[in-house]
N, C-alpha and C positions, 0 to 999 in steps of 0.2 A: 304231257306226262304229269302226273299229280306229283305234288312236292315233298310229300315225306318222299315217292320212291327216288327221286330225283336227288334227293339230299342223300337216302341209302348208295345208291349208284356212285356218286362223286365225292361222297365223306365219307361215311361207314366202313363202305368196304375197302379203300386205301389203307385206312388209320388200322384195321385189323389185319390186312398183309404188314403193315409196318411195323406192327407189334410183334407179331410172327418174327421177323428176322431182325428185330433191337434185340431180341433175345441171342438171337444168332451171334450177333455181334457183340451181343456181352458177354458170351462165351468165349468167343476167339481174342478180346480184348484181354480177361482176364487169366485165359488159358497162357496168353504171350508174355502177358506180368510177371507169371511164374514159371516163366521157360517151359512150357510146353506145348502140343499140341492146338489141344480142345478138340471138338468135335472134326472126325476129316474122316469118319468111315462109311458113310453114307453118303453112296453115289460120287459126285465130281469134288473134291474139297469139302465135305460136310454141308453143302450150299441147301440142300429140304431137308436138311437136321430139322428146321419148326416145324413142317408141314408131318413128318414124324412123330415129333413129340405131339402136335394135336390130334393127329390119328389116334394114338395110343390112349390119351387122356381122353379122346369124348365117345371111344367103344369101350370105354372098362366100365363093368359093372358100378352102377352108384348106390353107394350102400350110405346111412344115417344114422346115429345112434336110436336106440330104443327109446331112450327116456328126451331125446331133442325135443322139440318145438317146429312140428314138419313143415307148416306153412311160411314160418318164420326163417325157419333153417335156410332151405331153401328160396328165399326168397332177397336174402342178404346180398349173395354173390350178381346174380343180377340187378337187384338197384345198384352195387358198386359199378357193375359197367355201362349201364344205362349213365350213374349219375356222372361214370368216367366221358362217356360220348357226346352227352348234350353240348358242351362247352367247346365243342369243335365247330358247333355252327356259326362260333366269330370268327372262324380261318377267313384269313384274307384270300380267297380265291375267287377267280374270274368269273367259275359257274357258279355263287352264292348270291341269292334272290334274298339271304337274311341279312339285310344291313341295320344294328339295332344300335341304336342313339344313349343305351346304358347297357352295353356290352359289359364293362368292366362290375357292374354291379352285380350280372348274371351270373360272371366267373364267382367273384363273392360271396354268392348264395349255395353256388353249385357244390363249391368246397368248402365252403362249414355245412352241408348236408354230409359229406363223406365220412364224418363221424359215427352216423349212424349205423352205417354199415356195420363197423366195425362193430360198433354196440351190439346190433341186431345177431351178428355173428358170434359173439362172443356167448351173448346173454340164451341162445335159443340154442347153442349146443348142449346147456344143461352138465358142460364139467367145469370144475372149479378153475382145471387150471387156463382152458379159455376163455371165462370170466376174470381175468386176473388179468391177461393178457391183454386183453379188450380194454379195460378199465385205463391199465399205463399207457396202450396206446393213444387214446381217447386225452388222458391226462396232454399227453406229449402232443396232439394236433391240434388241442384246443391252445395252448399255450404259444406254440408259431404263431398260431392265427393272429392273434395279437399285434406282433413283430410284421406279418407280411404284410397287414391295411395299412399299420403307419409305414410301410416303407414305398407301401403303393400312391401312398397321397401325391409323394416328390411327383411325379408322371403325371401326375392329374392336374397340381396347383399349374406346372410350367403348359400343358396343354391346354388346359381347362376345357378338356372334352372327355364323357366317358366314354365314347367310340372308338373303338380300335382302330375306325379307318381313321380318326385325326393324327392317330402316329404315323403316317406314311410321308405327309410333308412336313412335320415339326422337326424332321433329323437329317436333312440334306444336306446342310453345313457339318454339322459335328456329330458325334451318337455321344447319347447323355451320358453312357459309363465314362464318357472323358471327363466330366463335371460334376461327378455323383460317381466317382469309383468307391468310397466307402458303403452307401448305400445299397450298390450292385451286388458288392462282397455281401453284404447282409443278406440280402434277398435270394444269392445264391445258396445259402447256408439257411435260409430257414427254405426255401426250397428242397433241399434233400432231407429236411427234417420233415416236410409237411409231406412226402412222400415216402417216409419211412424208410428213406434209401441210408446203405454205409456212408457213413460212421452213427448213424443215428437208427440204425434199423433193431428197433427194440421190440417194436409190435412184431414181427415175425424171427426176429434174431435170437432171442435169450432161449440159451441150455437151459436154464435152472426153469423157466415156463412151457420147456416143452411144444415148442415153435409159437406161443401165442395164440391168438383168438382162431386163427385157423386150423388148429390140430385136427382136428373134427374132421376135415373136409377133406376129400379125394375126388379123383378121375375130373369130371366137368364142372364140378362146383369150382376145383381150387384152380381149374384150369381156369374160368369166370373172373376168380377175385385175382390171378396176376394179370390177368388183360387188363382188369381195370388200374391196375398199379403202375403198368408201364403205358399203357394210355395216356394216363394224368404225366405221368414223365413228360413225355412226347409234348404235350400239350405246353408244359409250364417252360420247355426247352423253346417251345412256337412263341410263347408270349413273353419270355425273357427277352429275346432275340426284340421283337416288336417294340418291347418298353424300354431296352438301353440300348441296342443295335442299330436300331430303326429298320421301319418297313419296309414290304417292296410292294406296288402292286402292279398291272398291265398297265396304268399309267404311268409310272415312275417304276421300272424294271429294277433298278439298281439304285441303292443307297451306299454313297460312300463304294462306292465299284463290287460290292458283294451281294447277290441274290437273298432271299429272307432263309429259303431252306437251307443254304450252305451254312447260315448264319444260327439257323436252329441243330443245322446236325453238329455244331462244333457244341454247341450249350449241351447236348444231351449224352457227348461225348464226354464232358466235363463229368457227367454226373457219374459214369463207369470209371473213369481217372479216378474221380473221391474214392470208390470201393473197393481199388487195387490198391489204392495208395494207403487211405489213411488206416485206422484202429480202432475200432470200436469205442465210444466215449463212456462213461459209468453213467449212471442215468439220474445220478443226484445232478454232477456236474452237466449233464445235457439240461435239465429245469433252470442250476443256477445260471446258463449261459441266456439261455432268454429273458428271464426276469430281471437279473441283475446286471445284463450285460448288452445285450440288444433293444432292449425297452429301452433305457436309459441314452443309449448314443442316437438311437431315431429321434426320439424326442428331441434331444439335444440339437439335433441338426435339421427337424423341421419345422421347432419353434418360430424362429427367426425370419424362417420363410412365410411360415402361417401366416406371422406379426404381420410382417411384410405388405401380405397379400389382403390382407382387411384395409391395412394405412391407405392405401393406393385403388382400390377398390373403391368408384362413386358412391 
């Protein structure tokens, strides 16, 4: 069997039922937040509420402004889920023939390309106010970015491998968030910033912008750019798990007596907690808290290490 279909069959198509029903489930997580239902009229307990809403979303007419950028337009939503999926070809699973010796660089590249999108999206709608939209978002993912490498170093100095399979035996005594719980914190927090998730959801959240760089977009487009949003979730929920949790693979099942997915769905769980729980931040003080407040403590905490690591280094 040729290996894209192969990688389609075994990766693809999971990670897009999975997406399907994260949604599910953040429906019923925040429908219970606020004492309600959520979805439960369709069929057995609301359980193909997604298979619904995709019916609905990819037979509705697709309409595009007049004065758009058609090629462009259109073509946003799909590099955001293309550039959402590639980065699943590091999952630690039994049927992956990709074992890449700078995994962690690919993730790197993958997501400071996600910018684009947005760009693309904002800039080829041709209205001001998602040009506007695009721009703060763009502002706000470039600015994590920052915060997430240095927080990603910690993983790297103490491995010193950029393959993801070398976290499967570096954490069989302890998981690093026991050693690194500030860092964690950090990373979980520029994590829902660099996915635009509550309390940090400004690229698609702000009244006064009119949903942001996505207004434009309906039926399969916009259905496109949240696959690729809860994708990238899913994914940064897989490699949180992997970098402070530690791995699992068929040769070492269990780390610390917890499988990797049970240890992914509780991070991704985390991320729906943040949306019920917290408040919206203002968007000066979401800038000052990276600049002034996470730059400063990473640093702070892997100077020492770095030093460290050159002194002792032949």
């Amino acid at each position: 069997m040729p290996l894209f279909l192969t990688y389609s069959l075994l990766t693809i198509v999971p990670i897009l039922v999975s997406v399907a029903f994260f949604t599910l489930m953040e429906r019923k997580i925040l429908s219970y937040s606020q004492t309600r239902k959520g979805p439960n009229k369709v069929s057995l307990t609301g359980a193909p509420q997604p298979l619904a809403d995709a019916l609905k979303l990819f037979t509705k007419e697709l309409l595009k402004p007049s004065y758009s950028t058609g090629v462009l337009f259109l073509m946003a939503p799909t590099m955001g889920l293309a550039l959402a999926l590639i980065p699943w070809a590091l999952y630690l699973s039994p049927h992956s023939s990709l074992q890449m010796s700078r995994g962690i660089l690919l993730f790197l590249c993958i997501s400071s390309l996600s910018v684009y999108v947005t760009l693309m999206a904002g800039w080829a709608s041709n209205s001001k106010y998602a040009l506007l939209g695009a721009v703060r978002g763009i502002a706000q993912t470039i600015s994590y970015e920052v915060s997430m490498i240095l927080i990603l170093i910690l993983p790297l100095i103490l491995v010193q491998s950029f393959n993801i399979q070398a976290y499967t035996g570096s954490q069989k005594l302890y998981w690093l968030v026991l050693i690194a719980a500030p860092l964690a914190l950090l990373w979980m927090t520029t994590s829902l910033a660099e996915t635009n998730r509550a309390p940090f959801d400004f690229a698609e959240g702000e009244s006064e912008l009119v949903s942001g760089f996505n207004i434009e977009y309906g039926a399969a487009t916009f259905a496109l750019l949240f696959m690729a949003e809860y994708a990238n979730i899913l994914f940064l929920s897989f490699l949180t798990a992997t970098l402070f949790l530690g791995a699992s693979t068929p040769e070492t099942p269990l780390t610390l007596g917890l499988p990797l997915w049970m240890k992914s769905a509780f991070i991704a769980f985390v991320f729906l907690w943040a949306r019920a729980t917290l408040p919206r931040l203002r968007y000066d003080l979401l800038m000052s808290m990276t600049w002034k407040s996470f730059l400063p403590v990473a640093l702070t905490i892997l100077a020492p290490l770095i030093a460290l690591t050159f002194t002792l280094s032949p």
